[in-house]
Structures are given as C-alpha cells and as structure tokens.
LUMVEX-932820 format. One record per residue: residue number from 0; x, y, z of N, C-alpha, C, CB in turn; residue in three letters. Coordinates in nm, 2 decimals. Glycine has a CB too. Layout:
BEGIN
<seq = NUM n_X = X n_Y = Y n_Z = Z ca_X = X ca_Y = Y ca_Z = Z c_X = X c_Y = Y c_Z = Z cb_X = X cb_Y = Y cb_Z = Z type = ALA>
...
! end
This chain:
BEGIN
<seq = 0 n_X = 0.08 n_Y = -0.12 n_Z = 0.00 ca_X = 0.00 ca_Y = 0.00 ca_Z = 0.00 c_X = 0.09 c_Y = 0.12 c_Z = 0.00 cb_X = -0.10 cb_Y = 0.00 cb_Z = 0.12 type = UNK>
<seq = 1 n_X = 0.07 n_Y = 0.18 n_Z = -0.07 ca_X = 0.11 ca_Y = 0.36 ca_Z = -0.09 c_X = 0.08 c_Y = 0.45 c_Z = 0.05 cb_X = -0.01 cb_Y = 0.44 cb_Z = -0.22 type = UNK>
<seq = 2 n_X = 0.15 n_Y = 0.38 n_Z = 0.13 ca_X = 0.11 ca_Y = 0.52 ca_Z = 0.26 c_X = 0.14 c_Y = 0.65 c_Z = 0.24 cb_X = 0.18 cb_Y = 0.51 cb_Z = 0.39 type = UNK>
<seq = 3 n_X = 0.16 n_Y = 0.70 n_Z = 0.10 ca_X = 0.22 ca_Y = 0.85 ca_Z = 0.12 c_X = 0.08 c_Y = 0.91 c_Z = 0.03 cb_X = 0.42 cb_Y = 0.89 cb_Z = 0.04 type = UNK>
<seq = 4 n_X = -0.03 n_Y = 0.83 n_Z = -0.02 ca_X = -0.17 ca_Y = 0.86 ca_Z = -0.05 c_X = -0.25 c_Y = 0.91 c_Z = 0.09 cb_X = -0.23 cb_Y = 0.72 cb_Z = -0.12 type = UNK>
<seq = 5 n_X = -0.35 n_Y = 1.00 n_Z = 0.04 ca_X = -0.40 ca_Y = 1.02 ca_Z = 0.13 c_X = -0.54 c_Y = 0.90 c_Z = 0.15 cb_X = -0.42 cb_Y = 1.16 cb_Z = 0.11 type = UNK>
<seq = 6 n_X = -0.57 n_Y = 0.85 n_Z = 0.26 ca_X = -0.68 ca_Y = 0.78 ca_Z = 0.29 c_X = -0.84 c_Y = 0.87 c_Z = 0.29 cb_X = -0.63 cb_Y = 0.73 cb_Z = 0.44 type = UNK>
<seq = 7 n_X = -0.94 n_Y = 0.81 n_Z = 0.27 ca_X = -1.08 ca_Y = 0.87 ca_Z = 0.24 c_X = -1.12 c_Y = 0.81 c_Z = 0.37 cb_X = -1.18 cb_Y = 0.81 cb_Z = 0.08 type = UNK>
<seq = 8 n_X = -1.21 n_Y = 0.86 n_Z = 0.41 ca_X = -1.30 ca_Y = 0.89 ca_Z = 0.54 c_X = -1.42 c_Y = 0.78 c_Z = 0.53 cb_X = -1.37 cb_Y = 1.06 cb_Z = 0.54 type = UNK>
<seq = 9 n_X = -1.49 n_Y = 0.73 n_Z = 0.60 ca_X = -1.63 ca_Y = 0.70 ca_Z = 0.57 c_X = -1.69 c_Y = 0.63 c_Z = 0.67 cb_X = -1.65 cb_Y = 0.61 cb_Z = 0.45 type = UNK>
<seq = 10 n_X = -1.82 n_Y = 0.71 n_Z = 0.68 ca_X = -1.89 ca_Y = 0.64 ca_Z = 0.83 c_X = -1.85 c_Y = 0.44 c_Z = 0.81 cb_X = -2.14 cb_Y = 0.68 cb_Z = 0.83 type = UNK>
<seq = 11 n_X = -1.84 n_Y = 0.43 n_Z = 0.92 ca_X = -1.80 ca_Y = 0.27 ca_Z = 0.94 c_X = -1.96 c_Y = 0.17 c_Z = 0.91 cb_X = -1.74 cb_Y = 0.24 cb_Z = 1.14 type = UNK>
<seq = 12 n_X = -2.07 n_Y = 0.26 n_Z = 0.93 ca_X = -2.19 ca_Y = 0.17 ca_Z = 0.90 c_X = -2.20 c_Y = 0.14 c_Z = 0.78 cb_X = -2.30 cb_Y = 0.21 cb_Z = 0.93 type = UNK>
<seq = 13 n_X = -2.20 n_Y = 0.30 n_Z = 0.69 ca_X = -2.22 ca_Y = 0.27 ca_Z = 0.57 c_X = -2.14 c_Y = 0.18 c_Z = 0.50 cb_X = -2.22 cb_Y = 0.36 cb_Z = 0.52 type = UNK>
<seq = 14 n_X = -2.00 n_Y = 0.22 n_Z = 0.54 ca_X = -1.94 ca_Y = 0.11 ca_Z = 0.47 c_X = -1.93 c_Y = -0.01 c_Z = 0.41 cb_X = -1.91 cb_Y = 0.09 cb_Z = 0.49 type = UNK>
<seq = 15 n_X = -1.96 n_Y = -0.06 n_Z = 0.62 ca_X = -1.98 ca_Y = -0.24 ca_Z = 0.51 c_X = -2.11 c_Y = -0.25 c_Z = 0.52 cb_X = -1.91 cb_Y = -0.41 cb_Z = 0.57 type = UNK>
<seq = 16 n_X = -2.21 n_Y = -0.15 n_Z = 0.54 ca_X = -2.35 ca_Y = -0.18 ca_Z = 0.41 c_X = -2.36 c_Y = -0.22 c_Z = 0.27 cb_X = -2.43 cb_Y = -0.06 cb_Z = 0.38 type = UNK>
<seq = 17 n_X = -2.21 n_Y = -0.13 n_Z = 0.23 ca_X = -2.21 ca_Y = -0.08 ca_Z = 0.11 c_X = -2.25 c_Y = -0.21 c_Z = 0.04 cb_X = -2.08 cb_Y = -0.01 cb_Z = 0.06 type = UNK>
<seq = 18 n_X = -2.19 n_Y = -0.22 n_Z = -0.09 ca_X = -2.17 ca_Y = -0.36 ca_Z = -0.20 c_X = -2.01 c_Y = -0.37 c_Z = -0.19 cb_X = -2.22 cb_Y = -0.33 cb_Z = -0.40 type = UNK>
<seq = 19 n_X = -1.90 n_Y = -0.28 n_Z = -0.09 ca_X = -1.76 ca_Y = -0.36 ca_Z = -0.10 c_X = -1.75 c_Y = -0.50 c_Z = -0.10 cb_X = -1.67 cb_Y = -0.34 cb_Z = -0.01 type = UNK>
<seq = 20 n_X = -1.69 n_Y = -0.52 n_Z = -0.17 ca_X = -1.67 ca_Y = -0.70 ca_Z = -0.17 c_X = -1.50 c_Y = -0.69 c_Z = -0.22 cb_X = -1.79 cb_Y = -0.80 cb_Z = -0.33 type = UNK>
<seq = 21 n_X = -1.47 n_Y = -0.76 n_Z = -0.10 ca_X = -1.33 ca_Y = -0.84 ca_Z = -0.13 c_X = -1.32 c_Y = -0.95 c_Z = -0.06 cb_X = -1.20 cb_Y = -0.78 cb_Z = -0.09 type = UNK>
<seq = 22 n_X = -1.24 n_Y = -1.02 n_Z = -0.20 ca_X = -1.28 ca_Y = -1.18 ca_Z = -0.24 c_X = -1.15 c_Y = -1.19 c_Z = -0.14 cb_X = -1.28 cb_Y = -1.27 cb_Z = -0.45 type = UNK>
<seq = 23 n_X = -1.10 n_Y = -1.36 n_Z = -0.10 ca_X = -1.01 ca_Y = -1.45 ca_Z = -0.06 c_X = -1.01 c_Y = -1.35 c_Z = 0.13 cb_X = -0.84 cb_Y = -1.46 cb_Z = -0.19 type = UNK>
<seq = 24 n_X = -0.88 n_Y = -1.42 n_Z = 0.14 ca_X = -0.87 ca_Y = -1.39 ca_Z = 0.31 c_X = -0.87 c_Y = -1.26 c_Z = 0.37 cb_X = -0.75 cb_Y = -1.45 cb_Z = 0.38 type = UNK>
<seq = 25 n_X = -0.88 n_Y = -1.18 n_Z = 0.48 ca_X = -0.84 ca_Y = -1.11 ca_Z = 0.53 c_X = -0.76 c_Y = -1.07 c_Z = 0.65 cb_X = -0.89 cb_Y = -1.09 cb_Z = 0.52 type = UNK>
<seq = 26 n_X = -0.72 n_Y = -0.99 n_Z = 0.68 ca_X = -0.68 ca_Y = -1.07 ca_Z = 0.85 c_X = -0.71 c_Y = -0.91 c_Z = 0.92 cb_X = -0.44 cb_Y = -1.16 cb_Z = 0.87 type = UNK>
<seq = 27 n_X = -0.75 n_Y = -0.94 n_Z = 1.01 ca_X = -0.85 ca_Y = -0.84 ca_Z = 1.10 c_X = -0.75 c_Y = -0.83 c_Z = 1.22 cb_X = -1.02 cb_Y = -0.92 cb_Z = 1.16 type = UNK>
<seq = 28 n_X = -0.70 n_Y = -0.71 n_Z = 1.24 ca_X = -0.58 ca_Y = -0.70 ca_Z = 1.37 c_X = -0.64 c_Y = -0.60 c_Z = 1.46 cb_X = -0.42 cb_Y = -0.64 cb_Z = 1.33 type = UNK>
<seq = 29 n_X = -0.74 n_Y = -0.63 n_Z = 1.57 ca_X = -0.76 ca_Y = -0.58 ca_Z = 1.70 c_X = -0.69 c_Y = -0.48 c_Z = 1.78 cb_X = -0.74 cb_Y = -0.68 cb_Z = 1.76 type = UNK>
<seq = 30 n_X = -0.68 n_Y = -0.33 n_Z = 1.78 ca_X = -0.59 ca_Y = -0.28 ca_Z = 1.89 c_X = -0.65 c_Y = -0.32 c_Z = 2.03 cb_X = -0.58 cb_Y = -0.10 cb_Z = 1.89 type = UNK>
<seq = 31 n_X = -0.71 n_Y = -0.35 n_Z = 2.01 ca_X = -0.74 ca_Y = -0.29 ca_Z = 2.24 c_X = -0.72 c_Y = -0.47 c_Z = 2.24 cb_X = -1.02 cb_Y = -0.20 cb_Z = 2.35 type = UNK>
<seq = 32 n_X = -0.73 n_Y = -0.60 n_Z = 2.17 ca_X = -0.63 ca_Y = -0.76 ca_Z = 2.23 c_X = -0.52 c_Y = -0.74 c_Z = 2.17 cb_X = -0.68 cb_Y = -0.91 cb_Z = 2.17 type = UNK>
<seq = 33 n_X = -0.47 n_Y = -0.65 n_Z = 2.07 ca_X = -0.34 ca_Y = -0.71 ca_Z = 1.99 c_X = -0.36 c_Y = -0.83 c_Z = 1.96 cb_X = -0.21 cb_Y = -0.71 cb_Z = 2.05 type = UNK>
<seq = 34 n_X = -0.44 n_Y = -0.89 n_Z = 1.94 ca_X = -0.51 ca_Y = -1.01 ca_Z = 1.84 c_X = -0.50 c_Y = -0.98 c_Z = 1.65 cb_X = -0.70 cb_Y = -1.01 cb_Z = 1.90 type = UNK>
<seq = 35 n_X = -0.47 n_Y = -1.07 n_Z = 1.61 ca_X = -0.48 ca_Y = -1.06 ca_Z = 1.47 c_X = -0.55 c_Y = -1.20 c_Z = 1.45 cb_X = -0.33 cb_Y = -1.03 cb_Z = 1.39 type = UNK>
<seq = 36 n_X = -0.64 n_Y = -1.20 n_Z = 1.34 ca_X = -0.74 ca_Y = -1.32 ca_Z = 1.28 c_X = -0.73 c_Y = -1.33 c_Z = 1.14 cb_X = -0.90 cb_Y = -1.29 cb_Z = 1.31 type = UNK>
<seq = 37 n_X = -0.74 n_Y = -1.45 n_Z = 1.11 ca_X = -0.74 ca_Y = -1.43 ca_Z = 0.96 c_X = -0.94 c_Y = -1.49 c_Z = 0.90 cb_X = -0.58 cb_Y = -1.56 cb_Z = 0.88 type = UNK>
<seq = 38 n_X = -1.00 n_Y = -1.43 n_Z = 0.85 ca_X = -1.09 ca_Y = -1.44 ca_Z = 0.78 c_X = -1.12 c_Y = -1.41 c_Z = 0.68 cb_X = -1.13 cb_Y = -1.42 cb_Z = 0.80 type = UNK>
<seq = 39 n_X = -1.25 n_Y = -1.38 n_Z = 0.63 ca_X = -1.29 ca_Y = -1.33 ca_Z = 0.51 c_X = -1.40 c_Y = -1.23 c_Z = 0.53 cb_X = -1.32 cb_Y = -1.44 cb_Z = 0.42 type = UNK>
<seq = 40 n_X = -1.40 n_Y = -1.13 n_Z = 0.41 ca_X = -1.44 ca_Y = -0.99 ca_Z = 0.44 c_X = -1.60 c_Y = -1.02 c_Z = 0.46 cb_X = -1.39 cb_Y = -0.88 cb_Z = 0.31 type = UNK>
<seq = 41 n_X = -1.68 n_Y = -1.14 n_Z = 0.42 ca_X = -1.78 ca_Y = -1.13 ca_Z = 0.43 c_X = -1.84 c_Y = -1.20 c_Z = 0.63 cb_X = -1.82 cb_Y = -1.22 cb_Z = 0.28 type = UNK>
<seq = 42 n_X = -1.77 n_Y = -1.26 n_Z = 0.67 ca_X = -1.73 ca_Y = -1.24 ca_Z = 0.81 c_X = -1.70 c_Y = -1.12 c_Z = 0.87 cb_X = -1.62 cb_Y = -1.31 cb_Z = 0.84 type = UNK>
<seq = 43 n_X = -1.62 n_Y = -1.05 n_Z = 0.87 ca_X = -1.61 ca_Y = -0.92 ca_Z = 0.90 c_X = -1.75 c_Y = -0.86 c_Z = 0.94 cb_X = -1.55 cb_Y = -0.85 cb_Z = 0.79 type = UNK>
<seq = 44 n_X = -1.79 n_Y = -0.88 n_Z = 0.79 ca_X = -1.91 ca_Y = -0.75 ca_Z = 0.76 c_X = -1.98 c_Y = -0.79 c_Z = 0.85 cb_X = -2.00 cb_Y = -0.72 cb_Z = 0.62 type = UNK>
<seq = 45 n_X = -2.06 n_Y = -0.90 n_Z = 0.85 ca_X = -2.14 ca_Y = -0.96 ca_Z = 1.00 c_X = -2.08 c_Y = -0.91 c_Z = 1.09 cb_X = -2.15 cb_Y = -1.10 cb_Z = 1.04 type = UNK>
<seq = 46 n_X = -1.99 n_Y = -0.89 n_Z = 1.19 ca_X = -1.93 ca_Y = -0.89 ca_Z = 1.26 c_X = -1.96 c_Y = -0.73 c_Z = 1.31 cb_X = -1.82 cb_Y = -0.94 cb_Z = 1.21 type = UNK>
<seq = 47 n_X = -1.89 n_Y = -0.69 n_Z = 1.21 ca_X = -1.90 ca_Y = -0.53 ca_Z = 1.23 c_X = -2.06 c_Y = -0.45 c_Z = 1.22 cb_X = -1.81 cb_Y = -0.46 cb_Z = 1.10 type = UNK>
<seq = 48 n_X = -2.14 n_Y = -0.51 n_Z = 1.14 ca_X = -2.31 ca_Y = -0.46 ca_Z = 1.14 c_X = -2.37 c_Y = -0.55 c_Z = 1.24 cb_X = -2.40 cb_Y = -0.48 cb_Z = 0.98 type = UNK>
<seq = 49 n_X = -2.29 n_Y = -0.64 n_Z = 1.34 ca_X = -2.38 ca_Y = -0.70 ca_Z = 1.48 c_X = -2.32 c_Y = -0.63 c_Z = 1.58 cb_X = -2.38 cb_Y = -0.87 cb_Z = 1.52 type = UNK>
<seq = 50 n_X = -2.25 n_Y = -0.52 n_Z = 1.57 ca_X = -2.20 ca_Y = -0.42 ca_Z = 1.68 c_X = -2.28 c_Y = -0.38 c_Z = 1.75 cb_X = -2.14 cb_Y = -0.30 cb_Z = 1.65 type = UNK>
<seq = 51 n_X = -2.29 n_Y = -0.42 n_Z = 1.86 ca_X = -2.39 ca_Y = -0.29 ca_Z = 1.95 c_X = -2.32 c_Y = -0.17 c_Z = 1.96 cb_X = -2.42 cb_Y = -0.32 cb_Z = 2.12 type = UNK>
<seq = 52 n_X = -2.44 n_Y = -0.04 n_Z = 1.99 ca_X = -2.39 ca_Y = 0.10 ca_Z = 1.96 c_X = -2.24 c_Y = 0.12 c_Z = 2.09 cb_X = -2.55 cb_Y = 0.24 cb_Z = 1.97 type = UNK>
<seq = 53 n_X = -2.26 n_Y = 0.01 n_Z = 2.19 ca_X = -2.16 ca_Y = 0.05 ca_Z = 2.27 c_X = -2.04 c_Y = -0.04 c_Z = 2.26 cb_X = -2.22 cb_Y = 0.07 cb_Z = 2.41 type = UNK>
<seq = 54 n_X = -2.07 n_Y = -0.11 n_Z = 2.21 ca_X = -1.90 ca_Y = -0.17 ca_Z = 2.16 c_X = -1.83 c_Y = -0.05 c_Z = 2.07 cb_X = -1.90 cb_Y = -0.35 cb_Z = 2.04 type = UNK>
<seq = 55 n_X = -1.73 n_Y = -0.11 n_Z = 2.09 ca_X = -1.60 ca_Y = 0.00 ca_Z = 2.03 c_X = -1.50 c_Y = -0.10 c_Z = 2.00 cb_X = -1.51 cb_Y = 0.13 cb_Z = 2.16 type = UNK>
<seq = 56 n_X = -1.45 n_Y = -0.06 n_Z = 1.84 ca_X = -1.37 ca_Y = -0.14 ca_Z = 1.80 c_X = -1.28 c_Y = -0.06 c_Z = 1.71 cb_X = -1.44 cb_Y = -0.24 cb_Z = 1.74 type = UNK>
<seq = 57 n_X = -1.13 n_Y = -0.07 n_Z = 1.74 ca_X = -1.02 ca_Y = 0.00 ca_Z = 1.68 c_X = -0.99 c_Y = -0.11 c_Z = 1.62 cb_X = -0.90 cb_Y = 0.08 cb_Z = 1.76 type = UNK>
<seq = 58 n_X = -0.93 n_Y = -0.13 n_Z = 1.48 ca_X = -0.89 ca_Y = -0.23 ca_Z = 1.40 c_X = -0.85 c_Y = -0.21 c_Z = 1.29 cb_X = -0.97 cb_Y = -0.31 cb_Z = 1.38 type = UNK>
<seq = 59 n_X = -0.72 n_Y = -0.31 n_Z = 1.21 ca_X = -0.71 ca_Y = -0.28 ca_Z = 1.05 c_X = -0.76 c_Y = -0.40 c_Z = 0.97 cb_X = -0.56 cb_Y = -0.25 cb_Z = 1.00 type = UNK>
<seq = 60 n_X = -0.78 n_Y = -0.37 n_Z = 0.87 ca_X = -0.81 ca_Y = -0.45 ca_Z = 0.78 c_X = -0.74 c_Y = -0.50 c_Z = 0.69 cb_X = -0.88 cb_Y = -0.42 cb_Z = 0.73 type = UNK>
<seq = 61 n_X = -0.66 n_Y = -0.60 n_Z = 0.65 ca_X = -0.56 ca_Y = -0.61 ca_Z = 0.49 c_X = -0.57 c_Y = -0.73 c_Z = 0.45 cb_X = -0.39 cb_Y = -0.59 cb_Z = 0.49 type = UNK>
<seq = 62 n_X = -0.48 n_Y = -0.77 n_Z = 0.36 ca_X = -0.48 ca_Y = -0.91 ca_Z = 0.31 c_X = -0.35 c_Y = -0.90 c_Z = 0.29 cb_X = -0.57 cb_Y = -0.96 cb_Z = 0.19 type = UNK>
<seq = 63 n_X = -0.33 n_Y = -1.02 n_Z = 0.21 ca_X = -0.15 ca_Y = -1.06 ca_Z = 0.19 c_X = -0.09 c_Y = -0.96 c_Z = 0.09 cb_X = -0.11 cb_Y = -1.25 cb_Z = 0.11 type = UNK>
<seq = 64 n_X = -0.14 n_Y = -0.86 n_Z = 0.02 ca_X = -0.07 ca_Y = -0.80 ca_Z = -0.09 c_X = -0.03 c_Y = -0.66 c_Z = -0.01 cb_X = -0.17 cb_Y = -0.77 cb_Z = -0.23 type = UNK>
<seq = 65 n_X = -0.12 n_Y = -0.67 n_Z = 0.10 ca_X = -0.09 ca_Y = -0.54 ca_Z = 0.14 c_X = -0.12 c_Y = -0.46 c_Z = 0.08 cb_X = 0.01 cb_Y = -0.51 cb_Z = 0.15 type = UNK>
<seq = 66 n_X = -0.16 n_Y = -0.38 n_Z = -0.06 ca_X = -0.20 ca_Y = -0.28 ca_Z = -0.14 c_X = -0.30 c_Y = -0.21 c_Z = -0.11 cb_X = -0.21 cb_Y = -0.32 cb_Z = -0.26 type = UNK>
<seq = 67 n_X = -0.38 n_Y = -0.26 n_Z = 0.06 ca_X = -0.47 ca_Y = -0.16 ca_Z = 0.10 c_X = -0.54 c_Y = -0.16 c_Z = 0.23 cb_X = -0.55 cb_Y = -0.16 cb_Z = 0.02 type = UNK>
<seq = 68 n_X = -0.55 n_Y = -0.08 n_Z = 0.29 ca_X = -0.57 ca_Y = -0.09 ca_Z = 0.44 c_X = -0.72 c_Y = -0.01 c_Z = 0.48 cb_X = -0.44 cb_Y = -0.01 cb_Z = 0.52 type = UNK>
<seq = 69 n_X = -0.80 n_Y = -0.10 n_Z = 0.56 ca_X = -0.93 ca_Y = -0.05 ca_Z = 0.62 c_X = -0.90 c_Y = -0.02 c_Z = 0.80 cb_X = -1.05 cb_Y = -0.18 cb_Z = 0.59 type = UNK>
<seq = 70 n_X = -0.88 n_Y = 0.11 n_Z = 0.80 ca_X = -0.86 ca_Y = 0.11 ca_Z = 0.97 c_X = -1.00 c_Y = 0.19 c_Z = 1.03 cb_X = -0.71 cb_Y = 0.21 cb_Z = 1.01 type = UNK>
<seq = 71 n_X = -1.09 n_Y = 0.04 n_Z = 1.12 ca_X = -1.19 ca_Y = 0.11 ca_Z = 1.15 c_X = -1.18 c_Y = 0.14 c_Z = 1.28 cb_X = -1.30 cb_Y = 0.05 cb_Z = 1.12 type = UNK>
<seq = 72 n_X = -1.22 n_Y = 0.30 n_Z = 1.35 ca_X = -1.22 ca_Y = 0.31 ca_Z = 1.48 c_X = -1.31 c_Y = 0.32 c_Z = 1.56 cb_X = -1.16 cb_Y = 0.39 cb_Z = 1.50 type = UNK>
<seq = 73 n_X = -1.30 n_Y = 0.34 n_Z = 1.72 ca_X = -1.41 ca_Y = 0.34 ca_Z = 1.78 c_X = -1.49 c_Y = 0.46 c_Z = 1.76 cb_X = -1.38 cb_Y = 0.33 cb_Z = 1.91 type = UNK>
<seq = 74 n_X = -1.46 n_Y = 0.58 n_Z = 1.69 ca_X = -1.56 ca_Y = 0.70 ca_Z = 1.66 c_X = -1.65 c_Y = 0.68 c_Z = 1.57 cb_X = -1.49 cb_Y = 0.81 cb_Z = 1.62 type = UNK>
<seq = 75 n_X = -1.67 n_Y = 0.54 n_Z = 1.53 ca_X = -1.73 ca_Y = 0.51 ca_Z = 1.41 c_X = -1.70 c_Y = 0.57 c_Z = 1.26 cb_X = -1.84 cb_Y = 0.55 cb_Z = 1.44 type = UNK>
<seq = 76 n_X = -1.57 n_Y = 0.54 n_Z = 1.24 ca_X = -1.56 ca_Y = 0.58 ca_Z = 1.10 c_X = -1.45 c_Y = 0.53 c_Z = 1.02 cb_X = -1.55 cb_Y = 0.72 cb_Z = 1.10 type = UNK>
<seq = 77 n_X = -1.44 n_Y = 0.51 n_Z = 0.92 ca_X = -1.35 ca_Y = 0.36 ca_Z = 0.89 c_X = -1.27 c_Y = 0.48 c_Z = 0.78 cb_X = -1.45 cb_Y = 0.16 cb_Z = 0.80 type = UNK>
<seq = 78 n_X = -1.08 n_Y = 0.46 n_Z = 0.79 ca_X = -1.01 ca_Y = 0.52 ca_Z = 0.73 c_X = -0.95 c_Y = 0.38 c_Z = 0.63 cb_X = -0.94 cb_Y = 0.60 cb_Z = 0.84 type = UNK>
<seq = 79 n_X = -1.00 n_Y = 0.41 n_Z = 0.44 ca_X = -0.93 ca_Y = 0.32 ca_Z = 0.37 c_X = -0.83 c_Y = 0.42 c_Z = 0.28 cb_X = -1.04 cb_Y = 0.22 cb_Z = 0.28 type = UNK>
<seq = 80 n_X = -0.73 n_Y = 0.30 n_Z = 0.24 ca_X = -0.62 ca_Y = 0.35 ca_Z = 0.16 c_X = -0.64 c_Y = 0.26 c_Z = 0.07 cb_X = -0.48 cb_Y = 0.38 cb_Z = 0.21 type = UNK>
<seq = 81 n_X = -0.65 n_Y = 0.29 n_Z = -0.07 ca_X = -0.57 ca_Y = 0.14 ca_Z = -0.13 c_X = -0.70 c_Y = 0.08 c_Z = -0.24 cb_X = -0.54 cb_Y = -0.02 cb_Z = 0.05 type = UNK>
<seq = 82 n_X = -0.82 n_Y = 0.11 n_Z = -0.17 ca_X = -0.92 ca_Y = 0.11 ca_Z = -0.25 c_X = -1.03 c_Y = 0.19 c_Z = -0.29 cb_X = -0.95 cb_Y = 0.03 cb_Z = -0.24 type = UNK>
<seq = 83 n_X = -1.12 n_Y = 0.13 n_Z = -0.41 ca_X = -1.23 ca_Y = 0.29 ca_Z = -0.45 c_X = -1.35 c_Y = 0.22 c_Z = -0.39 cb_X = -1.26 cb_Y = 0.36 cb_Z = -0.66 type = UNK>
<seq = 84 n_X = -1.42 n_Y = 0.29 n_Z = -0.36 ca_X = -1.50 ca_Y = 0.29 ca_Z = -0.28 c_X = -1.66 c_Y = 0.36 c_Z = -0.37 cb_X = -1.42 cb_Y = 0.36 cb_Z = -0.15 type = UNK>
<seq = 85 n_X = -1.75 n_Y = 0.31 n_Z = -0.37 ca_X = -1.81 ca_Y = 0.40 ca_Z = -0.49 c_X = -1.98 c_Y = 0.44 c_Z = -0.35 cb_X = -1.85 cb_Y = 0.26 cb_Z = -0.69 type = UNK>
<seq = 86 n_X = -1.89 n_Y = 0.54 n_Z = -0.25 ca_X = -2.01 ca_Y = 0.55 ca_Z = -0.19 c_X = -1.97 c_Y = 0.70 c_Z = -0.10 cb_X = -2.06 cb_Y = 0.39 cb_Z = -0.09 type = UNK>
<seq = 87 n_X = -2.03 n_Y = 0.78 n_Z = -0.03 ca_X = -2.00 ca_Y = 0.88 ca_Z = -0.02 c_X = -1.89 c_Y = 0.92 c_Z = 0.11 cb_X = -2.12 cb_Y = 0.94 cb_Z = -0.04 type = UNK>
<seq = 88 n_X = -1.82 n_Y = 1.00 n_Z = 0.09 ca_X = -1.71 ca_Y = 1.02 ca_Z = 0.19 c_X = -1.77 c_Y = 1.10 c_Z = 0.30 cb_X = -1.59 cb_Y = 1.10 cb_Z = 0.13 type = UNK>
<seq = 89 n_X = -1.70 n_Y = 1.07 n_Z = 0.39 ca_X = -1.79 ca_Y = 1.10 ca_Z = 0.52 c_X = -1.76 c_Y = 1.27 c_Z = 0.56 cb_X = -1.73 cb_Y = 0.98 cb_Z = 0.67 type = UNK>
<seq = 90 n_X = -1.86 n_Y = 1.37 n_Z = 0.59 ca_X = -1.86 ca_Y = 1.49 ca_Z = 0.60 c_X = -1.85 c_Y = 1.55 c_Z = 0.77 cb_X = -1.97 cb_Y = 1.53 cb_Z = 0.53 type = UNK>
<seq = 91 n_X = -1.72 n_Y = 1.54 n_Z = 0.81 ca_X = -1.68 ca_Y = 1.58 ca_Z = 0.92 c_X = -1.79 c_Y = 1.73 c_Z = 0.99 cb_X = -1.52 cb_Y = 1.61 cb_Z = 0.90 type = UNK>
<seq = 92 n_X = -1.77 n_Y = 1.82 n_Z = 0.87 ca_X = -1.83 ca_Y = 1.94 ca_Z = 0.94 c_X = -1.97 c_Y = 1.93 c_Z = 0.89 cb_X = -1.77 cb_Y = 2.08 cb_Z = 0.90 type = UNK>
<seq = 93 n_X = -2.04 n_Y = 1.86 n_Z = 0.75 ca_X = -2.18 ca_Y = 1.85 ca_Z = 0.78 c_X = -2.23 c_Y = 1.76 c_Z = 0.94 cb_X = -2.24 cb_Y = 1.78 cb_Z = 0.64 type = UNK>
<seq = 94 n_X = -2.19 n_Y = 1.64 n_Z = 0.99 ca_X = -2.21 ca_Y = 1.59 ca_Z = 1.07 c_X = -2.21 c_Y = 1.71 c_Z = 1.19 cb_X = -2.13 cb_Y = 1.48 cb_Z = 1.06 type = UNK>
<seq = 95 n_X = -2.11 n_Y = 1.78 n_Z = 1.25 ca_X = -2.09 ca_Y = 1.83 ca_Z = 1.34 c_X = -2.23 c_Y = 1.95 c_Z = 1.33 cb_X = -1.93 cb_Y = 1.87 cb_Z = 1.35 type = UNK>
<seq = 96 n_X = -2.28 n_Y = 1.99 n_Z = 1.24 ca_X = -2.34 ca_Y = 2.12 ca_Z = 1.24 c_X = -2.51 c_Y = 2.08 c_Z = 1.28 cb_X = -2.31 cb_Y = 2.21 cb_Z = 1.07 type = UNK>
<seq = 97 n_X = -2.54 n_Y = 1.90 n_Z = 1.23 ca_X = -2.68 ca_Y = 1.85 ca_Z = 1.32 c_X = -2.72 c_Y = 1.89 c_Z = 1.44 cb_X = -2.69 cb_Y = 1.73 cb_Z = 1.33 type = UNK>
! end
C-alpha cells in the first residue's frame, strides 16, 4: 500500500452496508487484544453490522498484498487507503453542524 496517498473517510456503517466486496482472506488486527485473525471480508461485515452501539472497536483490515488498508475506529468511522470505494465520503463538518 502507498502510505504516502491520502486515505478517504467513511462512516463505518455505511461502509460495510455498502456492495464492497473483497474476495479470498483477510486478516482483522484488534488494537485494544493485539489479536490478529485471519478471515474473510464477508465475516467481518457480519461482525461489524452486529456491533452494539456501545462496543468500540479500533482495527485494520488487509490481506497478503498489502496494497490496502481498512482502519476502522471506535468514533465510528473507517479510514481506507488502497481502494475505491463507490459510496460517499464521510462529512466531518456537515455531521458536526446537526
């Protein structure tokens, strides 16, 4: 992955509402266990849309190529690099002004 790209914003719900789909393994790395898992993104997505509103989850997302990173945090908002995303970027100051 290109870490010198800038990363896109996006509420963490919408996200994996969206239609992202990435095929083969992933591996899901936990900050608050320092746990790393390997699965697949359609696991995840369950995972992450059976959140209760008071779980909190810091985490990245990748696979073996590395060429792209999902870092979702407990503020609810998932930071990707690496891939396009065809859904709308998340509006820091429209949100704040509700």
């Amino acid at each position: 992955c290109n870490f010198n790209q800038s990363g896109k914003v996006y509420a963490t719900e919408e996200l994996f509402k969206s239609n992202l789909a990435i095929n083969g393994s992933v591996y899901f790395y936990d900050n608050f266990t320092e746990e790393m898992y390997l699965t697949d993104f359609e696991n995840l997505r369950s995972f992450i849309n059976n959140l209760e509103p008071w779980d909190e989850v810091d985490a990245e997302i990748f696979d073996d190529s590395m060429e792209w990173v999902i870092a979702v945090t407990h503020e609810d908002l998932s930071i990707v690099l690496g891939l396009t995303i065809e859904i709308e970027e998340y509006d820091y100051e429209k949100d704040m002004s509700k």
